[in-house]
DRENBA-692963 format. One record per atom (N, C-alpha, C): residue number from 1; residue in one letter; atom name; x, y, z. Coordinates in steps of 0.2 Angstrom, whole numbers, plus 5000, padded with zeros to 4 digits. Example, Ala and Ser with C-alpha at 12.3 -4.5 7.8 and 13.67 -1.06 7.14 Angstrom:
DRENBA-692963
   seq   type   atom      X      Y      Z
     1      A      N   5066   4972   5039
     1      A     CA   5062   4978   5039
     1      A      C   5066   4984   5039
     2      S      N   5064   4989   5035
     2      S     CA   5068   4995   5036
     2      S      C   5064   5000   5039
end
This chain:
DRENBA-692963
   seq   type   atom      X      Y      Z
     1      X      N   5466   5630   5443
     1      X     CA   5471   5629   5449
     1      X      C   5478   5631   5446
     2      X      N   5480   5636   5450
     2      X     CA   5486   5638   5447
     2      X      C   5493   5631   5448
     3      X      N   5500   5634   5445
     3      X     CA   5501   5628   5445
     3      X      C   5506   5629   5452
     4      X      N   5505   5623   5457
     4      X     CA   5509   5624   5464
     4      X      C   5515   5619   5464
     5      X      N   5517   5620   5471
     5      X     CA   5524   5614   5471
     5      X      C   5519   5609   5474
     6      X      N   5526   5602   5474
     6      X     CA   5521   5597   5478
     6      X      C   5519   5597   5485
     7      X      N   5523   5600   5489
     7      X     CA   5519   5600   5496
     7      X      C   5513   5604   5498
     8      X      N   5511   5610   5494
     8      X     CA   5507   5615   5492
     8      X      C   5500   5612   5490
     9      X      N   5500   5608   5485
     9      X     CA   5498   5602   5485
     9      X      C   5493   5598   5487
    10      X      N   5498   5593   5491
    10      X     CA   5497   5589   5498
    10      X      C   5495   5592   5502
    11      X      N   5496   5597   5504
    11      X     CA   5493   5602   5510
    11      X      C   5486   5603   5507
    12      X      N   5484   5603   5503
    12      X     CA   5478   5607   5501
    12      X      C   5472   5600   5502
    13      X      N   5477   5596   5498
    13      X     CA   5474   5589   5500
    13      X      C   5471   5585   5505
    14      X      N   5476   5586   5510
    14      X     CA   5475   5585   5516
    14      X      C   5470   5589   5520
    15      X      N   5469   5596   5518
    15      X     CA   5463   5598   5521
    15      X      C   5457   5597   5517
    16      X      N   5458   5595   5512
    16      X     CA   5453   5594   5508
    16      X      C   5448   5586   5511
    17      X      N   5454   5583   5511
    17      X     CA   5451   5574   5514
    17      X      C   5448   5577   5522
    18      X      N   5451   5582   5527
    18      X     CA   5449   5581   5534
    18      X      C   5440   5586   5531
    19      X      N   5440   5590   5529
    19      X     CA   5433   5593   5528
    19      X      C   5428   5588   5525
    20      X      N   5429   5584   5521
    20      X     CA   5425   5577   5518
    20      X      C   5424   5574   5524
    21      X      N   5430   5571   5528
    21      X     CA   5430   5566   5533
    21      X      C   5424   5570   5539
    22      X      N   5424   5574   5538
    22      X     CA   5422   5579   5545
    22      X      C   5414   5578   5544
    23      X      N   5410   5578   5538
    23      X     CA   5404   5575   5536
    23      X      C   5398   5583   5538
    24      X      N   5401   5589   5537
    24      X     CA   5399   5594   5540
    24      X      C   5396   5597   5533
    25      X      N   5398   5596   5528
    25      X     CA   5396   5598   5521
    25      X      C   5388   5595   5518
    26      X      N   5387   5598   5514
    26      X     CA   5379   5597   5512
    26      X      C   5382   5591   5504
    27      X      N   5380   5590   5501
    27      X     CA   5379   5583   5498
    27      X      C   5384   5587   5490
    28      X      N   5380   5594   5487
    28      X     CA   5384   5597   5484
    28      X      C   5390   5600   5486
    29      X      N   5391   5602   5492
    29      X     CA   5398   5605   5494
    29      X      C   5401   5600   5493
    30      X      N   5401   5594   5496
    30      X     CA   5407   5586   5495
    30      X      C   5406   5586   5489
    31      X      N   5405   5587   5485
    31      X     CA   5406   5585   5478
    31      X      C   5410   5589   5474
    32      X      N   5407   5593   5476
    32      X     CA   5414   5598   5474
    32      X      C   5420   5598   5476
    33      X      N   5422   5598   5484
    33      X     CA   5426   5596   5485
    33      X      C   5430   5589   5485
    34      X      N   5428   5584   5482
    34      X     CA   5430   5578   5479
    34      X      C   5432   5579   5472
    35      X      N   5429   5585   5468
    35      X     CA   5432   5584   5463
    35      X      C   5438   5588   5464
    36      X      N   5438   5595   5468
    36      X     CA   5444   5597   5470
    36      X      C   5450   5592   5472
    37      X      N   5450   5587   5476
    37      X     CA   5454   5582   5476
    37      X      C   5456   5578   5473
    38      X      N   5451   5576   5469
    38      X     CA   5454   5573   5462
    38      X      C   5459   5577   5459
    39      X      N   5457   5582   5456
    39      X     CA   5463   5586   5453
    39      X      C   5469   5589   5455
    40      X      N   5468   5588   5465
    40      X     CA   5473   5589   5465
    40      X      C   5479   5584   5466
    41      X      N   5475   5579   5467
    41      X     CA   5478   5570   5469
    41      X      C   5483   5570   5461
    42      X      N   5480   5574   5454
    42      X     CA   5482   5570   5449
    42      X      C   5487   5576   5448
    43      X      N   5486   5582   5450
    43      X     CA   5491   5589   5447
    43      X      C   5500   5585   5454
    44      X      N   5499   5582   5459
    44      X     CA   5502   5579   5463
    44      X      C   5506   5572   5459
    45      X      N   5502   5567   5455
    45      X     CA   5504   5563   5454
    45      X      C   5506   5565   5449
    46      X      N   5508   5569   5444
    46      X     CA   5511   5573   5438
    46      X      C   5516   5577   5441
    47      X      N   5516   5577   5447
    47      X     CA   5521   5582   5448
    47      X      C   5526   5576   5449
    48      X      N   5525   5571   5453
    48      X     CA   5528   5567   5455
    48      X      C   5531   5562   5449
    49      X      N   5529   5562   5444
    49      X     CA   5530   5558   5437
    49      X      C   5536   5563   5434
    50      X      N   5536   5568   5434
    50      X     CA   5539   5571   5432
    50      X      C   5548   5571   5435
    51      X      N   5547   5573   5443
    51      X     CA   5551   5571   5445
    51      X      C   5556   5566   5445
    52      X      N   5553   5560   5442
    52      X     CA   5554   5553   5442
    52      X      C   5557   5554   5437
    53      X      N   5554   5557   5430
    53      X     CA   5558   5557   5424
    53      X      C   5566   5560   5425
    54      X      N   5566   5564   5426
    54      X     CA   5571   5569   5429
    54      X      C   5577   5565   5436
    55      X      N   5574   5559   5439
    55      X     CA   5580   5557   5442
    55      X      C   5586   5554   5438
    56      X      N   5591   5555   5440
    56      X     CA   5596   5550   5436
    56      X      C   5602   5547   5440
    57      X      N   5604   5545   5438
    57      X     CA   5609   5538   5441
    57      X      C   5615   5539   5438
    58      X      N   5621   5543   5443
    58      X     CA   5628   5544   5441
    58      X      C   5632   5537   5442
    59      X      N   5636   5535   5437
    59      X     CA   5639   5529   5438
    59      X      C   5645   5531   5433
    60      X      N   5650   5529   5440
    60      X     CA   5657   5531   5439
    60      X      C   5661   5523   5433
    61      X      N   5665   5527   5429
    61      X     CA   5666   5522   5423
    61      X      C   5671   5523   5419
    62      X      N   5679   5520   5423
    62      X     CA   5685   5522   5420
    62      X      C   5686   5528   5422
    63      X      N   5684   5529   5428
    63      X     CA   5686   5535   5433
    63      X      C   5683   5543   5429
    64      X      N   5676   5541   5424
    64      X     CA   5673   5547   5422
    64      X      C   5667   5546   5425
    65      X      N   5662   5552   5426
    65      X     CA   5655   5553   5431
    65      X      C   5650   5550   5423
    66      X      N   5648   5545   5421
    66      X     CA   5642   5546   5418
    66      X      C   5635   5547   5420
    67      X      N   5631   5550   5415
    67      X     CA   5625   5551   5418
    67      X      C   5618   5546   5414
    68      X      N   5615   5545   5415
    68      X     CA   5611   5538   5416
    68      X      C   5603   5540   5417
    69      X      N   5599   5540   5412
    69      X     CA   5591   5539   5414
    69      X      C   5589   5534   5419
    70      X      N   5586   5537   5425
    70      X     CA   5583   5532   5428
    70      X      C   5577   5528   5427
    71      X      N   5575   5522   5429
    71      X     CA   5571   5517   5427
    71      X      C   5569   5515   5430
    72      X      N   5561   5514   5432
    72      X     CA   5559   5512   5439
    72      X      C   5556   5503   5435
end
């Protein structure tokens, strides 16, 4: 899977839950397709952790901008 953004992602995922939900696939086709979701749930949730590492928290101090890892 190449590497996408997150809403590319998401989209893929979403079609991927509605063809499972749909119950039209044979026993191997679901399977596959669940693993496809798996990995894209995980390539989503890394994309998402990443993000998070990357937010940061300006907090003004003696009238300079500092910059601040954020910490959930």
């Amino acid at each position: 899977m190449a590497k996408e953004n997150f809403e590319n992602s998401i989209n893929m995922l979403e079609e991927i839950v509605q063809e499972l939900e749909k119950g039209n696939l044979s026993l191997d086709d679901s399977v596959k397709k669940f693993e496809e979701g798996m990995k894209r749930a995980k390539e989503c949730n890394k994309i998402l952790e990443n993000a998070e590492k990357k937010i940061t928290i300006l907090l003004e101090k003696d009238g300079e901008i500092e910059e601040e890892d954020f910490n959930s």
